[in-house]
Every structure is written in C-alpha cells, then in structure tokens.
C-alpha positions in Angstrom: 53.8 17.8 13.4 50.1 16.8 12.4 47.6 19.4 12.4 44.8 19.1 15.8 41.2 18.7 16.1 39.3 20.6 18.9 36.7 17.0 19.6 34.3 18.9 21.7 34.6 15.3 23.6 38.7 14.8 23.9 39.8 18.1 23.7 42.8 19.0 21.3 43.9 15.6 19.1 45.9 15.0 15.7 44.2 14.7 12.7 45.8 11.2 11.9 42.3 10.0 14.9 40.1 11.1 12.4 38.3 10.1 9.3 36.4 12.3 6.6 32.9 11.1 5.6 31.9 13.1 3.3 29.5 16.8 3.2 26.9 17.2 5.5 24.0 18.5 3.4 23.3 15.4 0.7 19.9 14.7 1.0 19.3 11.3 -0.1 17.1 10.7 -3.4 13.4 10.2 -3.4 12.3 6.3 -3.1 12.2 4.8 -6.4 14.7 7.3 -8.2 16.3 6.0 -11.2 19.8 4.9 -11.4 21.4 7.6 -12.4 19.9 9.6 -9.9 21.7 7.6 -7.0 25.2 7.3 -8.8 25.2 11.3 -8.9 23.9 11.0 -4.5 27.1 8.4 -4.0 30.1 9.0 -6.0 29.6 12.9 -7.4 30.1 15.7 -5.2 30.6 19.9 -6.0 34.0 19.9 -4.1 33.7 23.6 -3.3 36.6 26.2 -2.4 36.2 27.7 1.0 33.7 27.0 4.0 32.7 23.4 4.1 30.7 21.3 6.5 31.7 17.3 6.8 30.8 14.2 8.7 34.3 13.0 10.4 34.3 10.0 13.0 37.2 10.2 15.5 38.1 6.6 15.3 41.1 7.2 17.7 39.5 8.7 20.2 35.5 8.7 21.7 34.3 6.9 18.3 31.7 9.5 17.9 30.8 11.2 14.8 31.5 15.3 14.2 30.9 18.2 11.8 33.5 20.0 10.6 33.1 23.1 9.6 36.6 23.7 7.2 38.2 25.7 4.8 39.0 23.3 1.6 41.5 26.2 0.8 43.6 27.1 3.5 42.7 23.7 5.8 41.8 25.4 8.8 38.7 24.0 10.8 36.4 27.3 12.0 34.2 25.1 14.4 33.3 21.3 15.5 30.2 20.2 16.8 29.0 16.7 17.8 27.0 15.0 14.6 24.3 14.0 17.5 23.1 17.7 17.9 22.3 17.7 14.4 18.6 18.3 12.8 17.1 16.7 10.5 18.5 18.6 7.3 21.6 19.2 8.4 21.0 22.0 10.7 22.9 22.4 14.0 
C-alpha cells in the first residue's frame, strides 16, 4: 500500500497523485547575478535531515499546488497547506 496525503482540498489520497517540486524557501538571485550564481539557485540544494517544507502539485487530483511540511528521515508529512495561502517569502 502507498503512503496518503491529507490535500486540504481531496481529503486522504496516495502519494503516487502527487509530484515534489522542490523546497519552499529558495529565494531567487538578484537581477543580473552571474552564472554561477543561478546554477547554485537551480540544480544545488542543502538536502537536510529532518523537518522540511516543499512545493508538491497533486496532479491526480485538484491540480493545485501544496506545502509539505515532511520529515526527510522518517517520511512522515507533519502538515499540508495550500501553496495559495502562502506569503511572499515563504511564510504561511
């Protein structure tokens, strides 16, 4: 059995819906930063252990973008929030 995803929208649906965008808080570069600058904003990331906040779209489902809040660890999601009540920096 796949693990489930609480959508605030759909209720209780299997992971397999869903795909992971990436971590919430990467401000993008400043306008006319260098090269190396934006490879390190697109393909590098810290890939923490523990609590972790990502962009997933539920593709099967309502089509509408959610944070996860999720434990790269142990895999278990502590909360899910649409991406909509989002402010600017990340902040719910």
């Amino acid at each position: 059995m796949s693990s489930l995803v609480k959508c605030p929208h759909c209720g209780l649906r299997p992971r397999e819906e869903f795909s992971v965008r990436g971590e919430v808080a990467t401000p993008r570069p400043k306008a006319g930063a260098d090269e190396s600058t934006w490879f390190d904003h697109v393909y590098l990331r810290d890939n923490p252990r523990g609590e972790h906040r990502e962009y997933w779209h539920h593709a099967g489902g309502c089509r509408r973008w959610l944070v996860l809040s999720r434990n790269t660890v142990t895999h278990d999601i502590s909360d899910v929030v649409d991406a909509s009540t989002l402010k600017i920096g990340g902040e719910v």
